[in-house]
Structures are given as C-alpha cells and as structure tokens.
PyMOL Python script that loads the backbone (N, CA, C, O; Angstrom):
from pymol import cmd

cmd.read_pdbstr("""\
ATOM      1  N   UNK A   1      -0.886 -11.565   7.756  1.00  0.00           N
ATOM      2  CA  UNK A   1       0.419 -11.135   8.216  1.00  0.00           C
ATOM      3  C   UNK A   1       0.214 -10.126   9.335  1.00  0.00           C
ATOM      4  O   UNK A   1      -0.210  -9.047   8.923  1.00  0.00           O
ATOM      5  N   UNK A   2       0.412 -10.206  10.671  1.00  0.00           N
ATOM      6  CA  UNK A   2       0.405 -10.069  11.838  1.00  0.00           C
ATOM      7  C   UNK A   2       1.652  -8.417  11.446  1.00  0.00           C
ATOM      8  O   UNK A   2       2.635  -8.525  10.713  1.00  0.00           O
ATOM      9  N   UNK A   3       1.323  -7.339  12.005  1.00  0.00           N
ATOM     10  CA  UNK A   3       2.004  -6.373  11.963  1.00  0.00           C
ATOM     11  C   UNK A   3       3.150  -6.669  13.431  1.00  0.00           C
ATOM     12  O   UNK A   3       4.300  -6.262  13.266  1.00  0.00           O
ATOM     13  N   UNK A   4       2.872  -7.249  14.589  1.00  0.00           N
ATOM     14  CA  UNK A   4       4.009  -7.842  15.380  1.00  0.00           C
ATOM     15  C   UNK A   4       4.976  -8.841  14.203  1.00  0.00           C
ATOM     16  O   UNK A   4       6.172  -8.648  14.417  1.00  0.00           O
ATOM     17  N   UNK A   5       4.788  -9.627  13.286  1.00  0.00           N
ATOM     18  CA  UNK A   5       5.034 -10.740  12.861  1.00  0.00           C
ATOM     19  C   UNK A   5       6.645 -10.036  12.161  1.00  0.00           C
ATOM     20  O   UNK A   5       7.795 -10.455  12.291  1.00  0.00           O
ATOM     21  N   UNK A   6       6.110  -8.835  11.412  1.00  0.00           N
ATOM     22  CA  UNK A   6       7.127  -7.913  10.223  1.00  0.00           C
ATOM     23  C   UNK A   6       8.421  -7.312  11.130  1.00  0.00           C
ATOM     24  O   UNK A   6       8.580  -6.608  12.128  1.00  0.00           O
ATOM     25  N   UNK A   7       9.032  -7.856  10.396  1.00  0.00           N
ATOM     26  CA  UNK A   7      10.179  -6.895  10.649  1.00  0.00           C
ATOM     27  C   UNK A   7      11.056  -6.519   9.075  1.00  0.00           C
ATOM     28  O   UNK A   7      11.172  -7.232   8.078  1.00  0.00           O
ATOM     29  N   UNK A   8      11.651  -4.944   9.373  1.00  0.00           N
ATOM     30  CA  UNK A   8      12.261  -4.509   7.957  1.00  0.00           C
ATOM     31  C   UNK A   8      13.683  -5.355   7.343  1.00  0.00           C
ATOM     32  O   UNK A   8      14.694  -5.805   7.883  1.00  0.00           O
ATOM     33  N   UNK A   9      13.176  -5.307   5.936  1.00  0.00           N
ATOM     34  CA  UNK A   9      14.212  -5.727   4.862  1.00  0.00           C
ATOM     35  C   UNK A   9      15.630  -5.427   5.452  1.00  0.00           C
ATOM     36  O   UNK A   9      16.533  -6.140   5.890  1.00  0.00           O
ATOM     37  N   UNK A  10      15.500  -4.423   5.326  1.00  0.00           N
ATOM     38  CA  UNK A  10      16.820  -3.852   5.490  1.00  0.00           C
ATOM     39  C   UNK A  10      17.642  -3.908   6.848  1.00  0.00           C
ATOM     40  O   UNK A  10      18.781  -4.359   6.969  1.00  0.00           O
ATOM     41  N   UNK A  11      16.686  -3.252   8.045  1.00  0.00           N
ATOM     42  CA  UNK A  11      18.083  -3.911   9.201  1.00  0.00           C
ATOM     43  C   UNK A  11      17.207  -4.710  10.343  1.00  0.00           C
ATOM     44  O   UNK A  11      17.650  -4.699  11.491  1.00  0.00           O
ATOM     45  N   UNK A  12      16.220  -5.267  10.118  1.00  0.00           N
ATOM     46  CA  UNK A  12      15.505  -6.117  11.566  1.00  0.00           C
ATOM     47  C   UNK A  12      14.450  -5.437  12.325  1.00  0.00           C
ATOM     48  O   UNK A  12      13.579  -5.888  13.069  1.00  0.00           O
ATOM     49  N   UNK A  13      14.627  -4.709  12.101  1.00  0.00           N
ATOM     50  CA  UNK A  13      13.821  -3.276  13.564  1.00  0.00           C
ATOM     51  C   UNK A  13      12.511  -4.199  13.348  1.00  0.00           C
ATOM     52  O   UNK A  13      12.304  -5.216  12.686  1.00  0.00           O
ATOM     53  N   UNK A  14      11.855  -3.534  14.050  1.00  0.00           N
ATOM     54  CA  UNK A  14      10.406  -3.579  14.134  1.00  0.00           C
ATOM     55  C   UNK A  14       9.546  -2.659  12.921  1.00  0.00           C
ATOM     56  O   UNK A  14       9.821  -1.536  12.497  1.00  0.00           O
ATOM     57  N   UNK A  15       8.399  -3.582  12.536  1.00  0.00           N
ATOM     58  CA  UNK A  15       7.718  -2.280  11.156  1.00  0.00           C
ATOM     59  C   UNK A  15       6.516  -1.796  12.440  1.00  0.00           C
ATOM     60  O   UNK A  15       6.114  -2.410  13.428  1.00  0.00           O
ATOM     61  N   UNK A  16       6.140  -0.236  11.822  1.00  0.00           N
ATOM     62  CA  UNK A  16       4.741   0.024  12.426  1.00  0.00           C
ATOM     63  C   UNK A  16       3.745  -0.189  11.297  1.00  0.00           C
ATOM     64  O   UNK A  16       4.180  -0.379  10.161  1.00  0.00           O
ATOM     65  N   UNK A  17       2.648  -0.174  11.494  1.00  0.00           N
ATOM     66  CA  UNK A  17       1.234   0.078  10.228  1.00  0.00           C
ATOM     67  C   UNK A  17       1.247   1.300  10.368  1.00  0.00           C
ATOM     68  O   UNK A  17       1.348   1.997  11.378  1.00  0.00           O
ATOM     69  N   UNK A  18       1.105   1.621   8.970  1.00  0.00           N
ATOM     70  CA  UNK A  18       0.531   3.158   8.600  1.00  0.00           C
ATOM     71  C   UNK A  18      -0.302   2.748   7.022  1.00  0.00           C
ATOM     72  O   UNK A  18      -0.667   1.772   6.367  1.00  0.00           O
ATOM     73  N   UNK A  19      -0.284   4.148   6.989  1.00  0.00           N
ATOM     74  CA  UNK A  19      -1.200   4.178   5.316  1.00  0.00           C
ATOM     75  C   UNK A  19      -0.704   5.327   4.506  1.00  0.00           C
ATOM     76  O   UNK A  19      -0.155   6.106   5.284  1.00  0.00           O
ATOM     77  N   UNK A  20      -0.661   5.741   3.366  1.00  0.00           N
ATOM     78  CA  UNK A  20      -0.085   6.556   2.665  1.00  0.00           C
ATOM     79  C   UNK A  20      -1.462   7.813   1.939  1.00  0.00           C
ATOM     80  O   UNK A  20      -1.822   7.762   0.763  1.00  0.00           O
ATOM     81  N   UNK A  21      -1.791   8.414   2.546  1.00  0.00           N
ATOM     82  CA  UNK A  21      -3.180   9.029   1.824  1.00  0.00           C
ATOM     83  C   UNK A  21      -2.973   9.252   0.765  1.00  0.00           C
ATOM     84  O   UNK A  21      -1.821   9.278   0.332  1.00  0.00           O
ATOM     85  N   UNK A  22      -3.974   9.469   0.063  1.00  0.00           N
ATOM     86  CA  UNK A  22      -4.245  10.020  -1.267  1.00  0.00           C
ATOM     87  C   UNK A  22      -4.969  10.778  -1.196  1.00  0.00           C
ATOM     88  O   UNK A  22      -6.113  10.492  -0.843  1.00  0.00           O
ATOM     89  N   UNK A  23      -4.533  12.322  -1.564  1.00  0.00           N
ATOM     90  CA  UNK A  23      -5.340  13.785  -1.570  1.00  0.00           C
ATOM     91  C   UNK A  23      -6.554  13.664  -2.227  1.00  0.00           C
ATOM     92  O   UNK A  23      -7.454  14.150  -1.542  1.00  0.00           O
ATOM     93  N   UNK A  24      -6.974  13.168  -3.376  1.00  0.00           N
ATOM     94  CA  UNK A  24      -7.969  13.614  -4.100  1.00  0.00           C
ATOM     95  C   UNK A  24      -9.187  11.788  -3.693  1.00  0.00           C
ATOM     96  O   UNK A  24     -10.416  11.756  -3.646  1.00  0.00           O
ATOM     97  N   UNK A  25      -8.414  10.841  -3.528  1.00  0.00           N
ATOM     98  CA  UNK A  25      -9.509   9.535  -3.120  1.00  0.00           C
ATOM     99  C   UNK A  25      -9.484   9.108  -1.743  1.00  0.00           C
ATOM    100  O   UNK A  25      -9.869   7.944  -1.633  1.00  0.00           O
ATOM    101  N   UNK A  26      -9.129   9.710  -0.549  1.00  0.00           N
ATOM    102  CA  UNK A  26      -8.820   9.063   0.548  1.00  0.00           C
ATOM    103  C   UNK A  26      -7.167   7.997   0.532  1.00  0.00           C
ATOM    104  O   UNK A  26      -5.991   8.208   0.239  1.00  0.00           O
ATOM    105  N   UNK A  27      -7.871   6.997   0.961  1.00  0.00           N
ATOM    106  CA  UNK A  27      -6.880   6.011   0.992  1.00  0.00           C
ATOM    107  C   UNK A  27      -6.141   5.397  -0.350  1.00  0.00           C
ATOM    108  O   UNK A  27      -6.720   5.126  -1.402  1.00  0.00           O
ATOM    109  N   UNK A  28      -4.533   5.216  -0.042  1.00  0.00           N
ATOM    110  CA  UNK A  28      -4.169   4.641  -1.550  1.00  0.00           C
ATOM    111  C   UNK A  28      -4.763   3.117  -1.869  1.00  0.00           C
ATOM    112  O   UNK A  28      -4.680   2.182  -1.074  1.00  0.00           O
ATOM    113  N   UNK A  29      -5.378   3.049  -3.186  1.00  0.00           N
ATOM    114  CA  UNK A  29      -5.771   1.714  -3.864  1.00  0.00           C
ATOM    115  C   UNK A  29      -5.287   1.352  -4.729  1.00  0.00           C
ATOM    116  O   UNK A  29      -5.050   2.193  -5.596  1.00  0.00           O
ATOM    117  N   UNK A  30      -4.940   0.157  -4.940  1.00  0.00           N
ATOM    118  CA  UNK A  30      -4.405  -1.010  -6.087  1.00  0.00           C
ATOM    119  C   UNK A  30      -5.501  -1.474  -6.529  1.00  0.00           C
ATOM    120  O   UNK A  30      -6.477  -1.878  -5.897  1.00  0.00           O
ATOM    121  N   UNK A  31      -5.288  -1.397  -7.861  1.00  0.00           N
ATOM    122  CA  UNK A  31      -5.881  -1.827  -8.856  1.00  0.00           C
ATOM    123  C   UNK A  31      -5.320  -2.926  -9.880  1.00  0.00           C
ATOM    124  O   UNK A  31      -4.165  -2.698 -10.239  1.00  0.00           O
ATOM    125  N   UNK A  32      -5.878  -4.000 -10.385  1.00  0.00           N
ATOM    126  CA  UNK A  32      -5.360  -5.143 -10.880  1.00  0.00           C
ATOM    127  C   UNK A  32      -5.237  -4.833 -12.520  1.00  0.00           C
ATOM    128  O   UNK A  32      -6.026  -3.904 -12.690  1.00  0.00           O
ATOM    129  N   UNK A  33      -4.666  -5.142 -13.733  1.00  0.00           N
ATOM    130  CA  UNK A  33      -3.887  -4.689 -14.771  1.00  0.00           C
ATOM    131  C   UNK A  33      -3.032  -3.360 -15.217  1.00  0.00           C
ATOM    132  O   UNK A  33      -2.744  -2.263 -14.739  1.00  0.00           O
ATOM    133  N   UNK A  34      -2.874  -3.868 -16.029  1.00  0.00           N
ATOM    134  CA  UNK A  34      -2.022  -2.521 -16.707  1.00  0.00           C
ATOM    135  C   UNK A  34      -2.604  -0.847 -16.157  1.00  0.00           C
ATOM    136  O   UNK A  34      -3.741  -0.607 -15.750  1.00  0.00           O
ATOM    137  N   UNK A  35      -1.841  -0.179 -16.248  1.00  0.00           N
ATOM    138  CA  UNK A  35      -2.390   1.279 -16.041  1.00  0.00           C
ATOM    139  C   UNK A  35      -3.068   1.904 -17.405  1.00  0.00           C
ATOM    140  O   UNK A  35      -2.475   1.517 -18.412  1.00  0.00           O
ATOM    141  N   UNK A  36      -4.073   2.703 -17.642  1.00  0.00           N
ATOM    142  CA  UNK A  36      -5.157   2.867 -18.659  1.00  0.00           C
ATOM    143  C   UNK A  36      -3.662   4.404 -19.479  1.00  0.00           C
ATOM    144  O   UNK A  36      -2.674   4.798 -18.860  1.00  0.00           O
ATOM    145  N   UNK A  37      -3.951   4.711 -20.449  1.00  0.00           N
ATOM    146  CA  UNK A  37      -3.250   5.157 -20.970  1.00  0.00           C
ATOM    147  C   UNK A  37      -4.183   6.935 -20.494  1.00  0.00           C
ATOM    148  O   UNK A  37      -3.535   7.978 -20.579  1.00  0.00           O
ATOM    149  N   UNK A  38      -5.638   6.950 -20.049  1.00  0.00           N
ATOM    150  CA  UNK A  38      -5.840   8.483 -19.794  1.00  0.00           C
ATOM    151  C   UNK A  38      -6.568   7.523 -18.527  1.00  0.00           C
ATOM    152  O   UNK A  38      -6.816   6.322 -18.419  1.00  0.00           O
ATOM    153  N   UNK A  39      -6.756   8.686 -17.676  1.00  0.00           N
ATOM    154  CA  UNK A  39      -6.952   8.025 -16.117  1.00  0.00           C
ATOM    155  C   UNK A  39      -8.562   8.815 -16.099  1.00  0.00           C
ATOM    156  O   UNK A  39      -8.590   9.970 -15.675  1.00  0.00           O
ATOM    157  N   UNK A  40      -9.738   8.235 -16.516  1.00  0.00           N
ATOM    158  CA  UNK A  40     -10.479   9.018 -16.096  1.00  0.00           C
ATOM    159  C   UNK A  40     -11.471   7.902 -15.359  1.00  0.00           C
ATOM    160  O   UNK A  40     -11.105   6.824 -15.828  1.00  0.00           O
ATOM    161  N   UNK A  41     -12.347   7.709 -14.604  1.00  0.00           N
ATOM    162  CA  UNK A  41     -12.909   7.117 -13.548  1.00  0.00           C
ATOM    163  C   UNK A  41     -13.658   5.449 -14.099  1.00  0.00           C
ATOM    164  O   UNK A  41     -14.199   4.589 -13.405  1.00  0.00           O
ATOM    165  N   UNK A  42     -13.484   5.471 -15.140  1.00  0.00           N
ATOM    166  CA  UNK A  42     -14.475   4.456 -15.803  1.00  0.00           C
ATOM    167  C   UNK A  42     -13.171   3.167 -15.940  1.00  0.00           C
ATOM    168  O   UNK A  42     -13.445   2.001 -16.222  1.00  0.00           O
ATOM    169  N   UNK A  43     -12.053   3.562 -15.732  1.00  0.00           N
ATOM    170  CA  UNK A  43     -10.840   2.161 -15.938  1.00  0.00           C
ATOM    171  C   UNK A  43     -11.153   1.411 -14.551  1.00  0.00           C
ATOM    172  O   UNK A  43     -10.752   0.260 -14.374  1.00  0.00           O
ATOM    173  N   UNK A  44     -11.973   2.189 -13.456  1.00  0.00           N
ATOM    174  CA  UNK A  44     -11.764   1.377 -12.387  1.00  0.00           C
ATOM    175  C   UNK A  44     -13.231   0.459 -12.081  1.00  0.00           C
ATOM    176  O   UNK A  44     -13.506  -0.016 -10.979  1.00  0.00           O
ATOM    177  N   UNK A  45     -13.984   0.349 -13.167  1.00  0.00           N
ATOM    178  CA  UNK A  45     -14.874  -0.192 -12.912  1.00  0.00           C
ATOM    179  C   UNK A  45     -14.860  -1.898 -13.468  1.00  0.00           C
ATOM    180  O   UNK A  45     -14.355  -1.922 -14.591  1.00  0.00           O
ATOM    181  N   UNK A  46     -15.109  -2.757 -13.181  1.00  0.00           N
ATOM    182  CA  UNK A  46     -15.384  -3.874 -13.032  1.00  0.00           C
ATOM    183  C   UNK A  46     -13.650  -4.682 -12.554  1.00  0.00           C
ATOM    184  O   UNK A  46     -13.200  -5.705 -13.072  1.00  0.00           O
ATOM    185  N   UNK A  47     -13.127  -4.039 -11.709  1.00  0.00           N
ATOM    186  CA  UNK A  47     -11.759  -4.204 -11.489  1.00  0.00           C
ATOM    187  C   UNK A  47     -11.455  -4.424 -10.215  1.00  0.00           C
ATOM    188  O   UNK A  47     -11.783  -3.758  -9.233  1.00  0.00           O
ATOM    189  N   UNK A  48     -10.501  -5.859 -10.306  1.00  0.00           N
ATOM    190  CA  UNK A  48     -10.175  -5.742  -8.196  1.00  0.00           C
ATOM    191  C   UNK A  48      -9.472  -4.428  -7.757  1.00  0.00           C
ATOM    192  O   UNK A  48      -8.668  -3.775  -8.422  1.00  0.00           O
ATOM    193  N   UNK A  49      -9.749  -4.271  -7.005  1.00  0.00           N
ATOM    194  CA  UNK A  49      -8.875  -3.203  -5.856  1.00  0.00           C
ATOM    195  C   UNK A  49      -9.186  -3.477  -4.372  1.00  0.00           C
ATOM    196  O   UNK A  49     -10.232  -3.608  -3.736  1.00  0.00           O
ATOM    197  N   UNK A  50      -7.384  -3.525  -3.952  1.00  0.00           N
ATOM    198  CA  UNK A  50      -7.268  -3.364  -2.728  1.00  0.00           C
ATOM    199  C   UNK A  50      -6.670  -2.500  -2.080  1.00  0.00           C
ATOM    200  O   UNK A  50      -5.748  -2.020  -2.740  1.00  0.00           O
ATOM    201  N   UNK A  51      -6.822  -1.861  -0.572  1.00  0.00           N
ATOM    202  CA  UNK A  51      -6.698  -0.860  -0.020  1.00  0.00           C
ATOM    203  C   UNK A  51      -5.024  -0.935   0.304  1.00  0.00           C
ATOM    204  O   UNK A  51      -4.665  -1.869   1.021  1.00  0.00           O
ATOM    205  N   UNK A  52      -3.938   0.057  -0.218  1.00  0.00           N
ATOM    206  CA  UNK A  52      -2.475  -0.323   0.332  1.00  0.00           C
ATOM    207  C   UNK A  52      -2.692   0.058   1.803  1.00  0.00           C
ATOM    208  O   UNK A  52      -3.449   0.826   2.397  1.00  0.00           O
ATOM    209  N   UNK A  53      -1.528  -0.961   2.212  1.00  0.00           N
ATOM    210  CA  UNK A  53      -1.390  -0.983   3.582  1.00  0.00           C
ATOM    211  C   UNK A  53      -0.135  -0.556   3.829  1.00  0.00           C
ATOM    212  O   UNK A  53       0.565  -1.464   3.379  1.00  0.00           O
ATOM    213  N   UNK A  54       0.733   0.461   4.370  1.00  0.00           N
ATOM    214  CA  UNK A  54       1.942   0.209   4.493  1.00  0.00           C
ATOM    215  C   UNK A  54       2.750   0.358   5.912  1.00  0.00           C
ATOM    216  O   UNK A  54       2.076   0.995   6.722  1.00  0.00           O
ATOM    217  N   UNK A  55       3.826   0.000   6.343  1.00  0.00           N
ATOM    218  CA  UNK A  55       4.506  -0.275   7.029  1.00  0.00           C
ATOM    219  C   UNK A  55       5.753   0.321   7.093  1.00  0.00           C
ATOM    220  O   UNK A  55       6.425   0.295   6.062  1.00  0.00           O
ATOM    221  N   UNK A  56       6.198   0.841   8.054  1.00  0.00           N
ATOM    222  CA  UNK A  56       7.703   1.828   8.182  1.00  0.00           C
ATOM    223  C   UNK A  56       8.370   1.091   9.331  1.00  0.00           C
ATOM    224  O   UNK A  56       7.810   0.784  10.384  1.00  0.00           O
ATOM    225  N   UNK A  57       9.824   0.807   8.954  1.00  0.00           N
ATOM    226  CA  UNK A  57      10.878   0.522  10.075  1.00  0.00           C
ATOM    227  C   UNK A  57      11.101   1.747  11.090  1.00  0.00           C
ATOM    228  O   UNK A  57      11.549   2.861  10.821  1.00  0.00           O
ATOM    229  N   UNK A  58      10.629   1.199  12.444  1.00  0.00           N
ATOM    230  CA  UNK A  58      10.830   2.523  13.399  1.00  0.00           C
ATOM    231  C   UNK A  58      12.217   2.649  13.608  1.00  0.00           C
ATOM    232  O   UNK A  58      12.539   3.095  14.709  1.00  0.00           O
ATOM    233  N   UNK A  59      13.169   2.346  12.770  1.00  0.00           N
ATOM    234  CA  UNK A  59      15.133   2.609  12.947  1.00  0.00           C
ATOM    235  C   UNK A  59      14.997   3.285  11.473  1.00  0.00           C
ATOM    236  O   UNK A  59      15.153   4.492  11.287  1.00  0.00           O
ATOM    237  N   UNK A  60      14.731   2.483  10.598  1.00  0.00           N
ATOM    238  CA  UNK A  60      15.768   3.658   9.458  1.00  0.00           C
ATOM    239  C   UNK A  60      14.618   4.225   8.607  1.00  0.00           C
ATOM    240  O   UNK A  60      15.059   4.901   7.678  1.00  0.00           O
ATOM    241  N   UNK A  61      13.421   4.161   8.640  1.00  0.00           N
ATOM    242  CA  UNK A  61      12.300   4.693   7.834  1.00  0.00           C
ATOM    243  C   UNK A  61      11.684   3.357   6.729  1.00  0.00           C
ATOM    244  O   UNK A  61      10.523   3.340   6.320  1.00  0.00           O
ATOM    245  N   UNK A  62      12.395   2.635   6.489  1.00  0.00           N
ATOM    246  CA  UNK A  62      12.337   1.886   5.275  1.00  0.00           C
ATOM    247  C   UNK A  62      10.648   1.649   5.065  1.00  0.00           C
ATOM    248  O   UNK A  62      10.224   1.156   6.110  1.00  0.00           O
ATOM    249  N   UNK A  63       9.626   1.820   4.143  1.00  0.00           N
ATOM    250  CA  UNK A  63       8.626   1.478   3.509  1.00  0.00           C
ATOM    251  C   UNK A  63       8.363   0.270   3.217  1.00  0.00           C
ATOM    252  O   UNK A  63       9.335  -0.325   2.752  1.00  0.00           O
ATOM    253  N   UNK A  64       7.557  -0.244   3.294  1.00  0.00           N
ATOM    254  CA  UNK A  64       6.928  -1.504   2.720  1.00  0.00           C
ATOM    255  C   UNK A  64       5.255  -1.390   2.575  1.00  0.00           C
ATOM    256  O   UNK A  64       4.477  -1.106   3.486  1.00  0.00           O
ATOM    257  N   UNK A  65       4.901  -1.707   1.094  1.00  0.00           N
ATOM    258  CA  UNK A  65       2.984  -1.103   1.106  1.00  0.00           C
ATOM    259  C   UNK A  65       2.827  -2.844   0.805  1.00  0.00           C
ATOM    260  O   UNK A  65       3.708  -3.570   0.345  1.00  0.00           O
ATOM    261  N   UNK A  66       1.417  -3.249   1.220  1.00  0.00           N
ATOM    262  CA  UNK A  66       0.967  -4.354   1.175  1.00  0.00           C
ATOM    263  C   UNK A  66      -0.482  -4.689   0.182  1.00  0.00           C
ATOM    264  O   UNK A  66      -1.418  -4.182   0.798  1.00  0.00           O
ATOM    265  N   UNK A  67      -0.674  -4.932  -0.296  1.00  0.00           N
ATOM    266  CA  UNK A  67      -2.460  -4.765  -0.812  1.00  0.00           C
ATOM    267  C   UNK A  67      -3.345  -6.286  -0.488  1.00  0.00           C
ATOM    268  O   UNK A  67      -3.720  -7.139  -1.293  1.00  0.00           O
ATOM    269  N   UNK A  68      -3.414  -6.261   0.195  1.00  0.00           N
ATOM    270  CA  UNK A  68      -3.751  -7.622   0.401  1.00  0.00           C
ATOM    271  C   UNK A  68      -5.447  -8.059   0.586  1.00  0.00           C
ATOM    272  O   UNK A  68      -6.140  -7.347   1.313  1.00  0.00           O
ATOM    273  N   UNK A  69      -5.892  -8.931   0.080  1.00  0.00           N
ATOM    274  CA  UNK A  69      -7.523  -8.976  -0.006  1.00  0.00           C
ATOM    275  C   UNK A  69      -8.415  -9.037   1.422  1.00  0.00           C
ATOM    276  O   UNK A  69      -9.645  -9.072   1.381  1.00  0.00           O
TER     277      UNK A  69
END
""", "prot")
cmd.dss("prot")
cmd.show_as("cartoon", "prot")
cmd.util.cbc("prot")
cmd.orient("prot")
C-alpha cells in the first residue's frame, strides 16, 4: 500500500506516513495473540511482530496505524 495510494476515512485528504514512538522500546510493535495477563519480556518470544506504521490526514488529523509484514 503505496502512502500516495491512501487517502483518509473520514474526509478524502491526503494521509502522510508517520510512526507513533514508544518511550521505553523505540518504535510501536504488534504482536500476534491475546495480550499476556503480566507484561514481562518473555510473552514476546517465539511471536510475530510487526513494526506499526501510521498515517495522519493532513486536513483533520485522523490516524490510521498499519502493521503490515
């Protein structure tokens, strides 16, 4: 999906690429099942993750995150 290609849900505009950091890991990641009931570093091991990608309407702000392989 071509970032020219997107345009927002909500009113047409044009999306830009951006990314959403995460203070304590860098970049935000998706991770594939359920969320672990205590979060300590070992739920993310043998697990897909992909890097979110997200996208803002340069008219009204609107968000869109992508995770795509």
């Amino acid at each position: 999906m071509a970032e020219s290609q997107l345009s927002c849900l909500r009113c047409q505009s044009a999306m830009e690429i951006g990314f959403v950091p995460n203070p304590t890991h860098g970049q935000e990641v998706w991770f594939e099942g359920a969320a672990p009931t205590t979060f300590r570093g070992s739920f993310m091991i043998g697990k897909k993750r992909f890097v979110v990608i997200a996208y803002r309407c340069v008219a009204c702000g609107y968000l869109e995150s992508y995770a795509r392989p």
